[in-house]
C-alpha positions in Angstrom: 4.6 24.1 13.9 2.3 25.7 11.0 5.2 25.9 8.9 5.9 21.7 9.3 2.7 21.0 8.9 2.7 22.9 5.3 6.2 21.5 4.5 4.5 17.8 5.1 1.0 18.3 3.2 3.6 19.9 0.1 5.7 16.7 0.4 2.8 14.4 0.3 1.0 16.8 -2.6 4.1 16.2 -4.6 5.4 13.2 -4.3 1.6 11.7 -5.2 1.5 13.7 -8.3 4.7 12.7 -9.3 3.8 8.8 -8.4 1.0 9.7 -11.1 2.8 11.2 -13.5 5.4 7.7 -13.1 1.6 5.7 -14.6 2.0 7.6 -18.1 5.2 8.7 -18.9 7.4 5.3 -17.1 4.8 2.7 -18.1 6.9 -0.3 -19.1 5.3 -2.7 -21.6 6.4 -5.6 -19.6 4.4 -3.6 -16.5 1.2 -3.0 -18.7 0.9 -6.3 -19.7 1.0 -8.2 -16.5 -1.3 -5.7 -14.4 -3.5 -5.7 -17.1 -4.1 -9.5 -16.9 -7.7 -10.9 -16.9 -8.6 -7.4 -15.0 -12.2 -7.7 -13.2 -15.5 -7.1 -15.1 -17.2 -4.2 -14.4 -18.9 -4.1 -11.1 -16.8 -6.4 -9.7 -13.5 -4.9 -8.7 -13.8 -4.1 -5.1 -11.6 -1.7 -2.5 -12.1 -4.9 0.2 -12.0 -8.4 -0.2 -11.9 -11.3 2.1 -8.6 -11.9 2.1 -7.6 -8.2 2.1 -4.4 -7.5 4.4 -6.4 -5.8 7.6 -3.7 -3.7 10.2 -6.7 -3.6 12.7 -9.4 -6.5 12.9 -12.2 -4.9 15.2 -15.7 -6.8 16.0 -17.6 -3.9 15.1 -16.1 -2.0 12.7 -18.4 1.9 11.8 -15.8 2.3 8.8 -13.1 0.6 6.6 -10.5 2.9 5.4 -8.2 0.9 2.4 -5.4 1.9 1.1 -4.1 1.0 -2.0 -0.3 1.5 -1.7 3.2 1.3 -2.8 5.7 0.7 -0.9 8.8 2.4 -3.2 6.5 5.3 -3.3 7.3 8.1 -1.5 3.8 10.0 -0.6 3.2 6.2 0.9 6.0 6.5 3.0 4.7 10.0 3.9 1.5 9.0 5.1 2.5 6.4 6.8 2.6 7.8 10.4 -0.5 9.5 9.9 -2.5 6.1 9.2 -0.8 4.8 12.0 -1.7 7.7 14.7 -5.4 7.0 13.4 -5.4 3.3 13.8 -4.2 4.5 17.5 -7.0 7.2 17.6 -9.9 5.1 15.8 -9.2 1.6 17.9 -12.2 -0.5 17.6 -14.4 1.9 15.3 -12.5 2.0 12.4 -10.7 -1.2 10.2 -7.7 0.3 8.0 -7.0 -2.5 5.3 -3.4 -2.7 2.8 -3.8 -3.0 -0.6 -0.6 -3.5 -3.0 -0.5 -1.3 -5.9 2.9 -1.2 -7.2 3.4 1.8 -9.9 5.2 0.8 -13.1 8.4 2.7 -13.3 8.8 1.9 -9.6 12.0 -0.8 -10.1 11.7 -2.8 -7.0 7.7 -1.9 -6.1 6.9 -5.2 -6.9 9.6 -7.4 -5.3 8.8 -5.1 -2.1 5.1 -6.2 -2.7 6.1 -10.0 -2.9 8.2 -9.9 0.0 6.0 -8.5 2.0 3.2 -10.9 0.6 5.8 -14.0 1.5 5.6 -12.6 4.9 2.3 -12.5 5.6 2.4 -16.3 5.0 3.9 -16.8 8.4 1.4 -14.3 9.6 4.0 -11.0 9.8 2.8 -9.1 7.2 2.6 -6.1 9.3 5.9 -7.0 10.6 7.3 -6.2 6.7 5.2 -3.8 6.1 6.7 -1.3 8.7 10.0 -2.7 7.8 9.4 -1.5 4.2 8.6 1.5 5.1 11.3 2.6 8.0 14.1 1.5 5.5 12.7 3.3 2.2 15.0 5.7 1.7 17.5 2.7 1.6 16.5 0.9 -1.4 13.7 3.5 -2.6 14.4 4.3 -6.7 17.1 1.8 -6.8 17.5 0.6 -10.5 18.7 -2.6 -9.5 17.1 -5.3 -7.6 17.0 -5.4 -4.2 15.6 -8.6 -3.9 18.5 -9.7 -1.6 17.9 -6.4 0.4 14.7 -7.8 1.3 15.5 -10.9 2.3 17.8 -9.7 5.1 15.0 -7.9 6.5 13.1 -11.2 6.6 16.1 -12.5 8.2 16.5 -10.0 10.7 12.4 -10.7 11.5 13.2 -14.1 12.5 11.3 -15.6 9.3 11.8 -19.4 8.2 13.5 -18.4 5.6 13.0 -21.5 3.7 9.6 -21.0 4.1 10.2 -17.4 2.9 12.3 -18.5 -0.6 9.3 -20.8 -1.7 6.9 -18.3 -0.9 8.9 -15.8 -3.3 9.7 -18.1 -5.8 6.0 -19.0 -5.7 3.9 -17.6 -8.5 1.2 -17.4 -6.8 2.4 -15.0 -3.9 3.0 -12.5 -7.1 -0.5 -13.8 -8.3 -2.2 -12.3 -5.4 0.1 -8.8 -5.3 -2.0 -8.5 -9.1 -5.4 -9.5 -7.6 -5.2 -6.3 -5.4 -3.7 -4.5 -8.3 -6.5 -5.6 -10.5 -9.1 -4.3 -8.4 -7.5 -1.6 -8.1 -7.1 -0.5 -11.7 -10.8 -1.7 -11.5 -11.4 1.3 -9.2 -9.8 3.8 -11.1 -6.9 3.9 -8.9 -4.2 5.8 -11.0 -1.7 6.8 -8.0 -0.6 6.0 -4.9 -1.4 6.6 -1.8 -5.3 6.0 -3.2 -7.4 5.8 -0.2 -11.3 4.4 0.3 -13.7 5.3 3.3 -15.9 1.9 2.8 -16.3 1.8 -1.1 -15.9 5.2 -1.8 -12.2 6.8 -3.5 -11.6 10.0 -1.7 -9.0 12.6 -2.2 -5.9 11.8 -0.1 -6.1 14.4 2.7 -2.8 16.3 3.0 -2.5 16.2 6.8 -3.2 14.3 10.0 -6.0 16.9 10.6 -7.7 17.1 7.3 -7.8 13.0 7.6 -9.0 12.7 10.9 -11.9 15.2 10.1 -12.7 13.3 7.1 -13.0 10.4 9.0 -14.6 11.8 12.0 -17.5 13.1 9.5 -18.2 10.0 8.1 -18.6 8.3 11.3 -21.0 11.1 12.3 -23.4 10.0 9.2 
């Protein structure tokens, strides 16, 4: 069991650093450019907003834990589990929000982030969101588009799918994929997974444990 548990904090060690490494040496120009657009002026970029993606909604929330995530990466798919035992562990005292943060060299990042964006217009964003993430190693580091790819999943959710074409071919479902990108170049975020306990960046623990404690002392504040 010691053994596994090593194995997975390694995984999630490297794939983040090599998601980082992806910002600087597979930047595209055509990437730069368009997550660069009218980024936020200092002091305003924020790790939640209003219309922030929220997986858990409670009255009463002690913490907010964001993530700032991309769903070709592979240290996302990594963590994945772990975020969703705590969200079973924390209940009502914690809100874990999404943030999209596709990396540039990442070919289908940002389709991913738009379908899953033209979800959540008919309200199943978390619906897609698990989808992406079950079926990564499908369509993960594909170099061509898997556009089509993703609209089967919406198909097999039981989407409108005319609802979900104009939501994709909408510019402003892309438009608000960059508005979380924004902020999160904003915040320094350089790699994903890049997590926030309220508005602070912290170090993306490497295990279920090392989160939990992390979260478990900030509650105790």
């Amino acid at each position: 069991m010691k053994l596994k548990k090593n194995l997975f904090a390694v995984a999630v060690i490297l794939a983040t650093l090599a998601a980082a490494l992806a910002t600087f040496l597979l930047l595209r120009p055509e990437d730069s450019a368009s997550a660069a657009a009218s980024p936020p002026a200092p002091g305003d970029a924020r790790a939640v907003r209003a219309d922030s993606h929220r997986l858990t909604g409670p009255r009463q929330s002690e913490l907010t834990v964001t993530e700032f995530l991309d769903f070709e990466c592979e240290a996302c798919g990594a963590v994945q589990p772990t975020v969703e035992r705590l969200r079973q562990e924390y209940g009502d005292r914690v809100t874990f929000v999404v943030r999209y943060f596709p990396m540039p060299g990442h070919r289908n990042s940002r389709t991913a982030a738009v379908a899953v964006e033209a979800a959540a217009r008919q309200d199943r964003f978390e619906d897609m969101y698990r989808t992406m993430f079950a079926t990564q190693k499908e369509w993960g580091e594909s170099k061509d588009s898997r556009a089509h790819v993703f609209r089967s999943y919406a198909e097999r959710l039981g989407l409108d799918m005319l609802r979900y074409d104009a939501a994709v071919a909408d510019p402003a479902t892309e438009d608000r994929v960059r508005a979380d990108q924004r902020d999160g170049m904003g915040l320094a975020v350089q790699g994903t997974p890049t997590f926030f306990l309220d508005a602070e960046r912290v170090r993306t623990p490497p295990t279920y444990e090392a989160f939990k404690a992390l979260i478990d002392e900030r509650l105790a504040r």
